[in-house]
C-alpha positions as CSV (number, residue, x, y, z in Angstrom):
1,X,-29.8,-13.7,44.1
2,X,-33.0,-12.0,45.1
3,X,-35.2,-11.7,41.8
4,X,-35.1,-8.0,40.9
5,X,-31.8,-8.5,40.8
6,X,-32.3,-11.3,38.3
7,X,-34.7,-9.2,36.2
8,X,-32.9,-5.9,36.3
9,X,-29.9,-8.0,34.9
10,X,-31.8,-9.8,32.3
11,X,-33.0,-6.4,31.0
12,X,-29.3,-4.8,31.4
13,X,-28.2,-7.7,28.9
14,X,-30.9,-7.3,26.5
15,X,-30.8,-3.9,26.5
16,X,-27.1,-4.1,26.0
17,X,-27.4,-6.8,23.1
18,X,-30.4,-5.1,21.4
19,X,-28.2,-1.7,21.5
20,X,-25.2,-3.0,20.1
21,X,-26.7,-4.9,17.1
22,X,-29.3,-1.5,16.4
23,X,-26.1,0.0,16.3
24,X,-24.5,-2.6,13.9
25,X,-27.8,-2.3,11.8
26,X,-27.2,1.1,11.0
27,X,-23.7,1.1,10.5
28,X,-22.9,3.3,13.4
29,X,-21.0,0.5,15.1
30,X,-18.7,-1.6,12.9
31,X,-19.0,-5.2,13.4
32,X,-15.0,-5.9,14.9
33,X,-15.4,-3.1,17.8
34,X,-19.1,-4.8,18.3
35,X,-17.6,-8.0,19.6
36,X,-16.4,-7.1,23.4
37,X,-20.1,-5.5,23.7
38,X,-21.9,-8.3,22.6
39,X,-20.0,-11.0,24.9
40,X,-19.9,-8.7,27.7
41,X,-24.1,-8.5,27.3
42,X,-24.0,-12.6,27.0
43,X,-21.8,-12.6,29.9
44,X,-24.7,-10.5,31.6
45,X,-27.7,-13.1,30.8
46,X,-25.7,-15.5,31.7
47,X,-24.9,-14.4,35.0
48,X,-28.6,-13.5,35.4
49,X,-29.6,-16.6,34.4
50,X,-26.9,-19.2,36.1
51,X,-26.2,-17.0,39.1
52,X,-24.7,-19.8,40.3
53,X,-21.7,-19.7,37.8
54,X,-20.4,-16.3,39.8
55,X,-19.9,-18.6,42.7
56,X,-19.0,-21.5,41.8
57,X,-16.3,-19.8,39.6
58,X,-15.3,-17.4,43.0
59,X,-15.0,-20.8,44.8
60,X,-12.9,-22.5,42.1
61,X,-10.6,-19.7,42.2
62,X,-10.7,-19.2,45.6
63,X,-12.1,-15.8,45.7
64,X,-14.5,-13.8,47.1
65,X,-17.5,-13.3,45.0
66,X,-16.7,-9.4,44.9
67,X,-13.0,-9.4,44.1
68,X,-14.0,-12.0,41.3
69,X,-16.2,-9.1,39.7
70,X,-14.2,-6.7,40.0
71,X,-11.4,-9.2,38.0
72,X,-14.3,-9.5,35.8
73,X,-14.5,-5.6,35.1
74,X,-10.8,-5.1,35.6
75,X,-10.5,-8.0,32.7
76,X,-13.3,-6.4,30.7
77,X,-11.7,-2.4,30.7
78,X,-7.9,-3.7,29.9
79,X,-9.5,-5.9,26.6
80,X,-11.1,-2.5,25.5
81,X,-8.1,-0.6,25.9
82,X,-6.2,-3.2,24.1
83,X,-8.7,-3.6,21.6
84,X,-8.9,0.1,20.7
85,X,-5.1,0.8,20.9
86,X,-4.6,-1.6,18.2
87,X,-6.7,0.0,16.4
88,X,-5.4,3.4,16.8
89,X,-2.3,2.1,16.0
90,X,-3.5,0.7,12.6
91,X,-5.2,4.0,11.8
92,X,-2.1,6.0,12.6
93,X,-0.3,4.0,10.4
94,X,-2.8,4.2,7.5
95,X,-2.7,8.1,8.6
96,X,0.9,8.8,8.0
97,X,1.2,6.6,4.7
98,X,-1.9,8.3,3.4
99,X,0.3,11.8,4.5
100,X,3.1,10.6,2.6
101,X,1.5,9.9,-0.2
102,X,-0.4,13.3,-0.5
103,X,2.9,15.1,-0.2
104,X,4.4,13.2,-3.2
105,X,1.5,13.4,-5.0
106,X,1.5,17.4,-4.4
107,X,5.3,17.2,-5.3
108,X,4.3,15.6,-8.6
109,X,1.5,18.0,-9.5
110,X,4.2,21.3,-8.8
111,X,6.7,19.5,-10.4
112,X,4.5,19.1,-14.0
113,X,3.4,22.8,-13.5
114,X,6.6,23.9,-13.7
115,X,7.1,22.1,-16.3
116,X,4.0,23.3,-18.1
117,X,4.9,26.7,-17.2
118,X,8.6,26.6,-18.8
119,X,7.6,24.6,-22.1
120,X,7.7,27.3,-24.8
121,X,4.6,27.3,-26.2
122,X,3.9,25.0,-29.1
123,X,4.6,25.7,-33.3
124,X,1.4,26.6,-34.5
125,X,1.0,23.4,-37.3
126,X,0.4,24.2,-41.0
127,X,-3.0,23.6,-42.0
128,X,-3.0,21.0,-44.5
129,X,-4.0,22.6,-48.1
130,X,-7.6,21.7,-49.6
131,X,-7.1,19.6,-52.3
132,X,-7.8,21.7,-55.8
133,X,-11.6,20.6,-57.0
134,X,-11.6,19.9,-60.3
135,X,-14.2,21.2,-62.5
């Protein structure tokens, strides 16, 4: 690998690692959707570093360098989908329960208006007597 190549991916992966975990720091990027950035920028130094390790692994699977990287990306893009359908899955079911529990919840409220609305109103109590001073 000719060596701008090396250092243009050396700063791609630092610049991808130092992004991510700015982003952690100030809790605009939550830690479990964090993880697939962070290996993919440790994937990149390592790459950068162990060229090497893109062809031997090409050889061991006996594939060419380019259709190994584009497994790579293909590999990479189908985790993130997965990833974030799972999680819009779990949000959609925290959605709906949260749904149904606002509408019983509104149920309840009309429910003790009525209620409140049809009560006659209350017997105004006797006021308890002084007791007589005695002078």
């Amino acid at each position: 690998m000719i060596w701008t190549q090396t250092i243009v991916l050396l700063l791609l992966g630092a610049l991808l690692l130092g992004l991510t975990l700015e982003l952690i720091r100030k809790r605009r990027l939550r830690e479990e959707y964090a993880v697939l950035w962070v290996c993919t920028g440790l994937m990149i130094l390592v790459f950068a570093i162990m060229p090497g390790a893109i062809l031997s692994a090409a050889e061991w699977l006996h594939l060419d360098r380019g259709v190994l990287m584009t497994f790579l990306c293909f590999v990479f893009l189908a985790a993130i989908v997965l990833h974030y359908s799972v999680v819009l899955s779990r949000q959609a079911g925290r959605e709906k329960a949260l749904s149904q529990e606002l509408a019983l919840m509104k149920d309840e409220i009309d429910r003790l208006r009525g209620e409140i609305r049809e009560a006659p109103p209350p017997a105004p109590e006797a006021k308890p007597k002084p007791p007589a001073l005695r002078t």
